[in-house]
C-alpha positions as CSV (number, residue, x, y, z in Angstrom):
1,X,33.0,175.5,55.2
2,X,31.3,172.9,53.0
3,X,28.0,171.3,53.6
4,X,29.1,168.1,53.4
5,X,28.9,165.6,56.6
6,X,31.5,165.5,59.3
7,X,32.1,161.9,58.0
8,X,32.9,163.3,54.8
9,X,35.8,166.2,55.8
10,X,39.2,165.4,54.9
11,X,41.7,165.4,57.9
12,X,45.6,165.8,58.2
13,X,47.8,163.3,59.0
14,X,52.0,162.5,59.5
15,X,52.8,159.3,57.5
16,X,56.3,160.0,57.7
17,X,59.2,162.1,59.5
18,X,62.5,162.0,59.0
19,X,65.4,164.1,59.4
20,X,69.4,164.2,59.1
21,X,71.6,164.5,62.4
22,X,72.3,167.9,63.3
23,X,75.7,168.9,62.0
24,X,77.7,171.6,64.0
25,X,78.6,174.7,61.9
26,X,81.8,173.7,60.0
27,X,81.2,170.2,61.3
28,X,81.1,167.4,59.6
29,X,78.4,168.8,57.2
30,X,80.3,172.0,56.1
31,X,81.2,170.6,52.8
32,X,77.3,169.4,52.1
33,X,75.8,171.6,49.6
34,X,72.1,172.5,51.2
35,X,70.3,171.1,47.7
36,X,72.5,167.9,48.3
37,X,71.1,167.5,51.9
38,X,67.9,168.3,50.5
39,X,67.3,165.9,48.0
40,X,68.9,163.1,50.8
41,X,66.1,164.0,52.7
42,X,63.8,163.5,50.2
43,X,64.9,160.1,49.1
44,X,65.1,158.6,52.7
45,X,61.4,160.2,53.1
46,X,60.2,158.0,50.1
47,X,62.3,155.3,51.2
48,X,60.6,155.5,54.6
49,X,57.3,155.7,53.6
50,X,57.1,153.3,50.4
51,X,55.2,156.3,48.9
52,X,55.9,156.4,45.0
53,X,57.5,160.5,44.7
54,X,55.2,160.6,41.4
55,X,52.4,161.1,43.8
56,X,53.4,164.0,45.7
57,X,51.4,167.2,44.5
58,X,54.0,169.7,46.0
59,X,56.9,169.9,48.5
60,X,56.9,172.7,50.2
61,X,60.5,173.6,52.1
62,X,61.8,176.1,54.6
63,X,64.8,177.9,54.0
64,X,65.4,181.3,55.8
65,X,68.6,182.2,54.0
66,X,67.3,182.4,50.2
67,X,70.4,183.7,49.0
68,X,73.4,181.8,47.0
69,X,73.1,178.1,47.7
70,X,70.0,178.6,49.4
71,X,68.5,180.6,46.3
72,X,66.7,179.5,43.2
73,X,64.3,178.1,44.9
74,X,65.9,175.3,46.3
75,X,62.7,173.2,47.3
76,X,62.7,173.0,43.1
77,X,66.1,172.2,42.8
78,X,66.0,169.6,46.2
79,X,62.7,167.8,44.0
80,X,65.6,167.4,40.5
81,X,68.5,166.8,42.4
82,X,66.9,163.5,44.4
83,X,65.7,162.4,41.1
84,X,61.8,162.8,41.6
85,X,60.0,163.1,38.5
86,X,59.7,166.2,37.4
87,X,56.4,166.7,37.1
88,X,56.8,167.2,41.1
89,X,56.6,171.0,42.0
90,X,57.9,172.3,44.6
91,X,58.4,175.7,46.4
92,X,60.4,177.4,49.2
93,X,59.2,179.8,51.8
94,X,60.5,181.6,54.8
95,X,58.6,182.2,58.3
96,X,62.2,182.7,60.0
97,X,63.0,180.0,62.4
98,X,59.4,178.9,62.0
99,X,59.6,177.9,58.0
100,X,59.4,174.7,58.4
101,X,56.9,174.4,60.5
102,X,54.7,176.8,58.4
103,X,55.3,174.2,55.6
104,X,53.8,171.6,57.6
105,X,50.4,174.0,58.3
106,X,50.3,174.5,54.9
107,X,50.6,170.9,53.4
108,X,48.0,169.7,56.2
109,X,45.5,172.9,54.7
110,X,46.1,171.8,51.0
111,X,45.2,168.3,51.9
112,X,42.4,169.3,54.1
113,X,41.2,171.7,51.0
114,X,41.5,168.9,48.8
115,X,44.3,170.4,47.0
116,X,46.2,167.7,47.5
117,X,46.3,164.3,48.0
118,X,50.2,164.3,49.2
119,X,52.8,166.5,50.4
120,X,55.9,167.2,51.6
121,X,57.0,169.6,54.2
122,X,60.1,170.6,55.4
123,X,63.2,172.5,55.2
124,X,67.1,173.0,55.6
125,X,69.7,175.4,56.2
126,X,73.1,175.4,55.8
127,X,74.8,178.1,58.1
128,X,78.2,177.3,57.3
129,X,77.4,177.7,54.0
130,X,75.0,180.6,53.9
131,X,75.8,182.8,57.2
132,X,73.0,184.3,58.8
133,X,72.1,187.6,57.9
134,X,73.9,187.0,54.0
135,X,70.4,187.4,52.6
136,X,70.4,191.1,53.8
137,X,73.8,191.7,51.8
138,X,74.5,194.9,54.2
139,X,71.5,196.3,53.4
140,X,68.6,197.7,55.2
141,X,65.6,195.4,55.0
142,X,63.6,196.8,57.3
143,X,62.6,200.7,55.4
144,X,62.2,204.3,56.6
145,X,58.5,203.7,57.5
146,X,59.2,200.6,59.8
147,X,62.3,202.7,61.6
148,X,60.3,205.4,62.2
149,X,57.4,203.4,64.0
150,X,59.6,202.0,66.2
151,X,62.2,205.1,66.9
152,X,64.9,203.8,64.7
153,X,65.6,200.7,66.3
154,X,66.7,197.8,64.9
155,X,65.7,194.6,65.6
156,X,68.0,192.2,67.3
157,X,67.7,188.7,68.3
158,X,69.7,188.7,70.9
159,X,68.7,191.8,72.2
160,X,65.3,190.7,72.1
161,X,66.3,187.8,74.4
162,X,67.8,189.7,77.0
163,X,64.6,191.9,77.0
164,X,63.0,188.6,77.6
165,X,65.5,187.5,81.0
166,X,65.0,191.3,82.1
167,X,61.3,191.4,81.8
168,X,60.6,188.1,83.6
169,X,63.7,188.4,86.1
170,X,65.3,185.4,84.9
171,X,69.3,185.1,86.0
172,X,71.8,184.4,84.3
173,X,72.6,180.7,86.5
174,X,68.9,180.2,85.7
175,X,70.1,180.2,82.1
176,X,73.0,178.4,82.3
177,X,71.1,175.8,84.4
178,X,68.5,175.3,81.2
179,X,71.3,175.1,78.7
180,X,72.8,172.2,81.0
181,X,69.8,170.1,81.3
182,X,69.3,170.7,77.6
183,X,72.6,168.7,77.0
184,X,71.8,166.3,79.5
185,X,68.6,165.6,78.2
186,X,70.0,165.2,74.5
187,X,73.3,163.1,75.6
188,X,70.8,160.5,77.4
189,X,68.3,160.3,74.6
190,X,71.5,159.5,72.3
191,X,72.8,157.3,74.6
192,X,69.3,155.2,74.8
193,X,69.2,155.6,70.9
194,X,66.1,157.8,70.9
195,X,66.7,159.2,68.2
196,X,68.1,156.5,65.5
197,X,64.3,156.1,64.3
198,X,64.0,159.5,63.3
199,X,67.5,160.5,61.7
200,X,68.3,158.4,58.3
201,X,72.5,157.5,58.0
202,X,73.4,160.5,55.4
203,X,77.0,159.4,53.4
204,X,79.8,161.9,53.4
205,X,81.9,162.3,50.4
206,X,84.9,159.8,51.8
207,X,82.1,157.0,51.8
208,X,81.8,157.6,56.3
209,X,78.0,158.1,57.3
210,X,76.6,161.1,59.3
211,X,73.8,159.9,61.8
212,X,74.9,161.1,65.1
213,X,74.0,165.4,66.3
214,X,77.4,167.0,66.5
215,X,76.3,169.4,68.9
216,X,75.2,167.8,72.4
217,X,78.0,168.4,75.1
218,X,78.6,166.4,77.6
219,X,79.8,167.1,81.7
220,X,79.1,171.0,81.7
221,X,79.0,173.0,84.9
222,X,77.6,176.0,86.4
223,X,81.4,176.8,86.7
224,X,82.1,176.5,83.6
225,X,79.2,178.1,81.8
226,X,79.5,181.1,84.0
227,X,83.0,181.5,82.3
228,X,81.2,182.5,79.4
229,X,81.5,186.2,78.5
230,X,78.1,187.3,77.7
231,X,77.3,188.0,73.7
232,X,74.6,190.9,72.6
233,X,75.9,193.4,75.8
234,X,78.9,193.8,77.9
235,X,76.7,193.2,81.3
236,X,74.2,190.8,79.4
237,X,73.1,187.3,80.8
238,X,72.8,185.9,76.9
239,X,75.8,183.8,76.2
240,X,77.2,181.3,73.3
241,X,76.6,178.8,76.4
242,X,73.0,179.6,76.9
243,X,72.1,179.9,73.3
244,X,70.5,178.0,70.4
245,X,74.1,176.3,68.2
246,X,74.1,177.2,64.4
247,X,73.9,174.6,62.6
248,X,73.6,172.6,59.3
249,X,70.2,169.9,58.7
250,X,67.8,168.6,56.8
251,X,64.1,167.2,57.8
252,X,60.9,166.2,55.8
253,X,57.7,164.8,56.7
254,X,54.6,163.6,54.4
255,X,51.5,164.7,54.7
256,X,48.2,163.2,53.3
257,X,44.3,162.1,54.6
258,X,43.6,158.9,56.9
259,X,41.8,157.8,53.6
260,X,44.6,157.8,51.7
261,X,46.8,156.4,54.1
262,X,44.0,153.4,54.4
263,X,44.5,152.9,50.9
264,X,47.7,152.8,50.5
265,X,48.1,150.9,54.0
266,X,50.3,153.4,55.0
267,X,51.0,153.7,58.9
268,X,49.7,157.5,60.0
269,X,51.5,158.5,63.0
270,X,49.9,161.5,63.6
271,X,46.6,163.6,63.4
272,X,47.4,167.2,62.5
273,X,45.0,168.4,65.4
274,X,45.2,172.2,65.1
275,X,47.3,175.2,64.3
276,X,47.5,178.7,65.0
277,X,49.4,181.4,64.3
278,X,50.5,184.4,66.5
279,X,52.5,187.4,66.5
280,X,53.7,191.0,68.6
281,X,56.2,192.9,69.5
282,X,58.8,192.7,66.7
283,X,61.2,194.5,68.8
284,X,61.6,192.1,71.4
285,X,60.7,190.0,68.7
286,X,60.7,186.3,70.9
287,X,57.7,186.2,72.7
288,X,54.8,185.6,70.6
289,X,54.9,181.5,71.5
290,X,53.0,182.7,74.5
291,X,50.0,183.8,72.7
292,X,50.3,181.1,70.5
293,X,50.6,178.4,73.0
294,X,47.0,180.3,74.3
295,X,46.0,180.2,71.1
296,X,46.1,177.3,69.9
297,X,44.6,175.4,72.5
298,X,41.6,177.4,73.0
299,X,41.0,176.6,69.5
300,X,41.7,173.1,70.0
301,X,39.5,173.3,72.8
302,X,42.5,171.3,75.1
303,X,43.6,172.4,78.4
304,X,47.7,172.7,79.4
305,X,46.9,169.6,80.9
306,X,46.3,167.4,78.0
307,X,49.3,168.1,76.4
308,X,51.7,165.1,76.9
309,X,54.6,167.2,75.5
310,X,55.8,171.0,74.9
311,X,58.5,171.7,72.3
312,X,59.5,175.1,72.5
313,X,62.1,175.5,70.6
314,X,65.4,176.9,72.5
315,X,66.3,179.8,70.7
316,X,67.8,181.5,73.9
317,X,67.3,180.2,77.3
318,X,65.4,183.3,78.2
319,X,62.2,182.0,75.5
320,X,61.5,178.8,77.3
321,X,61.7,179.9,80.3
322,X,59.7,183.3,80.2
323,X,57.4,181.1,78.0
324,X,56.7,178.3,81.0
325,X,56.6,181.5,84.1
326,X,53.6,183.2,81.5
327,X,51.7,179.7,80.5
328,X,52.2,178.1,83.7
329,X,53.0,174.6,81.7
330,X,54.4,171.5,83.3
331,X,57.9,172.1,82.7
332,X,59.2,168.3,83.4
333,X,57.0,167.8,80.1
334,X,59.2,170.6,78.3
335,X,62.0,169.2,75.4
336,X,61.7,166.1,77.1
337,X,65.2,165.4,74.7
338,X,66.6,168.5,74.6
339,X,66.4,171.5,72.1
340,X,68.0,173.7,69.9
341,X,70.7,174.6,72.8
342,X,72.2,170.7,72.6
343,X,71.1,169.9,69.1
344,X,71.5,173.2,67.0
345,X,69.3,175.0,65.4
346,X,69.4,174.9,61.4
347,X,66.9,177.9,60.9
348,X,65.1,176.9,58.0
349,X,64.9,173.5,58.9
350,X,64.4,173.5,62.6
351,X,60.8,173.3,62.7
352,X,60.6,170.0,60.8
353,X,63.2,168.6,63.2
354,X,61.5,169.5,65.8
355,X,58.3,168.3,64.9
356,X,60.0,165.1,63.6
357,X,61.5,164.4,67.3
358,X,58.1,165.4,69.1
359,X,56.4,162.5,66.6
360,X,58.9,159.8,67.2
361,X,58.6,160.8,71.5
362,X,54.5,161.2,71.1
363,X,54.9,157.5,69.3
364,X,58.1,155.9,71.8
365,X,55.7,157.4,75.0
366,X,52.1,156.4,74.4
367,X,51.6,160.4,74.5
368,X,48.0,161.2,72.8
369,X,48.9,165.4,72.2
370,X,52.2,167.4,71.6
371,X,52.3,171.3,71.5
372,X,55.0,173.0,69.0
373,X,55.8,176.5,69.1
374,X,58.7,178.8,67.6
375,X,59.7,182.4,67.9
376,X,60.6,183.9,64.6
377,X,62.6,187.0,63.3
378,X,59.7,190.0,63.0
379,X,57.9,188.7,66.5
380,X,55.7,186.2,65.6
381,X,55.3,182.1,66.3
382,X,53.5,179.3,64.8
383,X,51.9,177.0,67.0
384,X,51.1,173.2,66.3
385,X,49.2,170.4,68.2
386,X,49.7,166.8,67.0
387,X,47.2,164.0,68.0
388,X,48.7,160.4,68.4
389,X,47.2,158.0,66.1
């Protein structure tokens, strides 16, 4: 801490947030190279913002899969390829499913640091074109030491979720029941337009534009659902159904002080209030937004109550749900617009969508605070609140 005044510390805030529409995997994004998506994303930010790309001090991108088209660091390639200057840098990271979110902390602790003045955060992923799991090549990435701390087993995602409905006695029609309001939620935000604000028109090689998510289904049923055969076990609750989509996306926001912004008359949209980070068990692996979530508001010094909105992102069913039973949140308040179950869940990427929706809802609502959280591969979870400006 410095000794300068409080009305001298630097603060955080969201001048920008913008994202592509969700493709579905081999949907009409499959034949998008991720560093094509990328550098889209880059240019709608700048054309969003007005904000001349020669001023941004770093970008700093998810992307979970750093293997083949995801490699190189593609953050550095995203920066060429959208024809910043390139005296831009630029880097890539990976916090799991929580990258992107993670890039957003770290921009907002640069600019707080006085590191920078602006920067980007965000991420992609592409898993049509880099599979999950590719970066692991059929190798072990976890080592002897880590398998003999925990007997040998190997974590799985979806093993970890139905650890999660088993542990908090969640069934599977309460499952199936989340995953269908997900979709509802989703098709009546696109139906009201909620989200045309946030997601930029991104042209396809035969000249069409993409600006719609491919994933949101529409007139599901219990019936149906339960039809499902279950995915990690043969008696398991965890389905295709009641699970997060792969998919293919882009999202970026800018990040720089109110002072800045002032200058620049740039519009903030949000106040980076507070982040936290938590982890545990990396065998069940999907519970650490619970902690988080305490976390982060006790260091915020807000109550459950004074959070307008939750986004929790909806890797399985199971995580929201055990999440709400533990924290005790308002659930109505929950993915007021659905999640990752109607609108996919590009890994790298999915934390800068997210927090891009939650902005544009916070902004469309009149809601002063938003709570973000994500469980990530390895058991841990960032944890973000926003403040409305």
């Amino acid at each position: 801490m410095t000794t300068k005044g409080l009305k001298d510390m630097r603060d955080a805030v969201i001048v920008g947030a913008v994202r592509t529409a969700v493709g579905k995997r081999n949907g009409a994004l499959a034949g998008i190279h991720p560093a094509v998506l990328s550098s889209a994303t880059l240019r709608a930010l700048a054309a969003r913002t007005g904000v001349d790309p020669d001023l941004i001090d770093d970008v700093i991108w998810g992307a979970v899969m750093q293997v083949g088209e995801q490699s190189m660091n593609i953050a550095r390639t995203a920066v060429l390829g959208a024809g910043w200057p390139e005296g831009v840098p630029a880097t890539t990271l990976d916090r799991q499913c929580g990258s992107s979110q993670q890039a957003v902390s770290f921009a907002a602790a640069g600019v707080i640091s006085g590191q920078y003045e602006f920067a980007v955060a965000g991420g992609v992923e592409s898993m049509t074109r880099v599979p999950m799991m590719s970066s692991a090549a059929g190798e072990d990435p976890f080592g002897p030491e880590f398998a003999a701390r925990y007997d040998g087993v190997i974590p799985n995602q979806g093993d970890g979720a139905e650890m999660i409905a088993e542990r908090w006695k969640l069934s599977r029609a309460q499952l199936d029941t989340f995953a269908l309001s997900s979709h509802a939620k989703a098709a009546a935000a696109q139906d009201a337009r909620l989200f045309e604000e946030e997601i930029f028109e991104f042209t396809l090689p035969d000249g069409t534009g993409f600006a719609e998510d491919e994933g949101i289904r529409r007139g599901g049923t219990l019936e149906g659902l339960a039809g499902i055969r279950s995915a990690f076990k043969p008696d398991g609750l965890l389905t295709a159904g009641n699970s997060s989509q792969m998919s293919d996306a882009a999202a970026a926001l800018l990040v720089t002080t109110s002072e800045n912004a002032a200058r620049l008359g740039l519009t903030p949209l949000v106040r980076i209030h507070t982040v936290a980070l938590a982890a545990n068990d990396p065998v069940m692996m999907l519970t650490a937004p619970i902690p988080a979530t305490r976390k982060v508001l006790e260091r915020a010094g807000l109550s459950l109550s004074d959070i307008g909105v939750f986004e929790i992102n909806e890797a399985f069913a199971s995580v929201p749900l055990a999440w709400g039973i533990e924290t005790g949140a308002d659930m109505t308040r929950l993915n007021p617009v659905g999640g990752a179950i109607a609108l996919g869940h590009p890994l790298g990427g999915s934390g800068a969508r997210i927090m891009t929706t939650m902005i544009h809802h916070m902004r469309n609502n009149g809601i002063r605070y938003g709570l973000q959280s994500m469980c990530e591969g390895g058991g841990q979870a960032n944890a973000t609140i926003l403040e409305l400006l």
